[in-house]
Steps between C-alpha positions, in 0.01 A plus 500: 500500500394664808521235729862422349588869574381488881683154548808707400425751703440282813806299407734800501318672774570164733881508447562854491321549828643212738824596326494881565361437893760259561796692372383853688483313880846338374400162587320597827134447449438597890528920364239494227294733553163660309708755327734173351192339368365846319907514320536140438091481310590882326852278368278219418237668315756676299698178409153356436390781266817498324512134426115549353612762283865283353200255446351732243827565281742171604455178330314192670845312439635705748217562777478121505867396599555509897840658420423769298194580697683460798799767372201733362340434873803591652606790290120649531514465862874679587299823271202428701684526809720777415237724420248419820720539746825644611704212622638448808809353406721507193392270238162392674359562166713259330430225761193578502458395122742240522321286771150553225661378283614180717122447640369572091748217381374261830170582457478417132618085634194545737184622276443355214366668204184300354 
């Protein structure tokens, strides 16, 4: 059960993070700097933690479709984001989740569960 709750954790902490850094630079990965990384692993983490906790008190059925997960990914990251940081544009939460939610769904064809 442990292991299970890390792999979600890592999982969620993957998308959220890429997702977050990417969306902050607006495309440009040549301005990233140390303070992006700290915002984009605090919006992980959070996304991470929040998908370990739905784990608790949502049903398998729903943890193990790549949509679902992928919406809940998505959702949990535009909070995530919201809260960590203010954003530099309008709506950089919501693209922020949305593009999660993209690399959740993409990365579900990739790894395979055993």
């Amino acid at each position: 059960m442990i292991k299970e709750k890390i792999v979600i954790f890592l999982r969620r902490l993957s998308e959220a993070t890429p997702a977050c850094l990417f969306v902050m630079a607006q495309g440009n990965l040549n301005v990233i700097t140390l303070a992006h990384w700290e915002t984009a692993l605090r919006t992980g983490c959070i996304t991470g933690s929040v998908m370990v906790c739905l784990s608790f008190i949502e049903s398998k059925k729903w943890l193990h479709n790549r949509y679902s997960t992928g919406a809940l990914t998505g959702l949990a990251t535009t909070t995530s984001d919201f809260v960590a940081h203010p954003a530099a544009f309008s709506g950089e939460a919501i693209v922020t989740g949305l593009v999660a939610a993209v690399l959740c769904v993409l990365y579900s064809f990739v790894v395979k569960d055993k």
